[in-house]
C-alpha positions in Angstrom: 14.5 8.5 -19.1 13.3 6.8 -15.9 13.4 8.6 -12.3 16.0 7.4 -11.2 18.1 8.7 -14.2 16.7 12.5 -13.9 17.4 12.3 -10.5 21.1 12.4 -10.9 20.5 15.0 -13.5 18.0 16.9 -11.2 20.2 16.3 -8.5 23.0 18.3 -10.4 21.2 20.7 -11.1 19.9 21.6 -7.3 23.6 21.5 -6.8 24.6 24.3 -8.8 22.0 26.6 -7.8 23.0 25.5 -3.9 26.3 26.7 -5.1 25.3 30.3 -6.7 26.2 28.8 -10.8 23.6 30.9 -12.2 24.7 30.3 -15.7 24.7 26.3 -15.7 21.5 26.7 -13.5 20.0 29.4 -17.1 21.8 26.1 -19.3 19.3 23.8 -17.7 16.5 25.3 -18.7 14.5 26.2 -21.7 15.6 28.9 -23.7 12.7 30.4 -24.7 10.8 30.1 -21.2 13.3 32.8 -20.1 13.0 35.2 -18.4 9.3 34.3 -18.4 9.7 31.5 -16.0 11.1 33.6 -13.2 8.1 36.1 -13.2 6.3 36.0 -9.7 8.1 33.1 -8.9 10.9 33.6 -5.2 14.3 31.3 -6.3 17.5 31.7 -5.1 19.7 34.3 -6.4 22.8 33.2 -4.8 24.4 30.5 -3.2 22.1 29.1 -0.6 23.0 27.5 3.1 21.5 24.1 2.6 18.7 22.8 0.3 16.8 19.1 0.5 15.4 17.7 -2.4 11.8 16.8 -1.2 10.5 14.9 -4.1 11.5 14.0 -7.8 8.7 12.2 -10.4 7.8 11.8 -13.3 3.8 13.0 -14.2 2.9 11.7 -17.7 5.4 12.8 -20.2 7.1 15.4 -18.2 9.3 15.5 -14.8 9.1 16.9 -11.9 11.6 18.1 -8.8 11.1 19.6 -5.9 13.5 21.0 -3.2 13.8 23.2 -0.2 16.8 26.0 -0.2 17.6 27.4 2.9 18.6 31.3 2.3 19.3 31.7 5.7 16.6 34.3 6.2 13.9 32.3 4.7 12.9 29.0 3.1 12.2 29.2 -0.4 10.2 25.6 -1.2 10.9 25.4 -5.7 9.3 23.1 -7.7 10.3 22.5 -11.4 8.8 21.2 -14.0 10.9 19.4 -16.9 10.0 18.8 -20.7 12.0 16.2 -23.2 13.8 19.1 -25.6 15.8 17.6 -28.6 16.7 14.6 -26.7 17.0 16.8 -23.7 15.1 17.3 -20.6 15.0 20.9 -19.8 13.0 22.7 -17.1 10.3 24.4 -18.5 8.3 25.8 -15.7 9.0 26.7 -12.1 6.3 26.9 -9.1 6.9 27.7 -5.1 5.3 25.6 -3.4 4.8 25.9 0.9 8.4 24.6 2.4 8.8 23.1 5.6 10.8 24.5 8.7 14.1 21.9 8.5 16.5 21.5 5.7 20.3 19.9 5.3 22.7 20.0 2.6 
């Protein structure tokens, strides 16, 4: 898969947790990983106010987003880290990383 094609699929992905869809968000990722993958890490637990994708890559044989959701009270700065799965990339991982002070939707 090149960038540009996770991208849209990242890019659906940021939209359903932007919306609150918990269970396409749990859908996404792998199976396994969870609820491990949440442990120590702040991600929105409902629909969020605004969000901006910062960056999405690919680093050797895995892929990589990273966006900015606006919770209104706070910024919470998410970066996820995909794996190939059965023909099908999967988060695997998830990190907060330090988010900036401006975000749009």
């Amino acid at each position: 898969m090149s960038v540009e094609d996770f991208r849209v699929l990242y890019e659906q992905h940021v939209g359903y947790v932007h919306v609150g869809n918990m269970k396409a968000c749990l859908r996404d990722m792998v199976r396994e990983n969870i609820p491990a993958v949440f442990d120590g890490i702040d991600t929105p637990r409902e629909a969020t106010k605004g969000f901006e994708i910062k960056d999405v890559r690919a680093e050797g044989h895995l892929m990589v987003g990273e966006t900015v959701y606006d919770m209104g009270d706070r910024l919470i700065g998410l970066r996820s880290i995909w794996e190939l799965h059965d023909g099908r990339w999967l988060a695997a991982k998830l990190e907060n990383f330090t988010a900036g002070t401006d975000t749009n939707a």
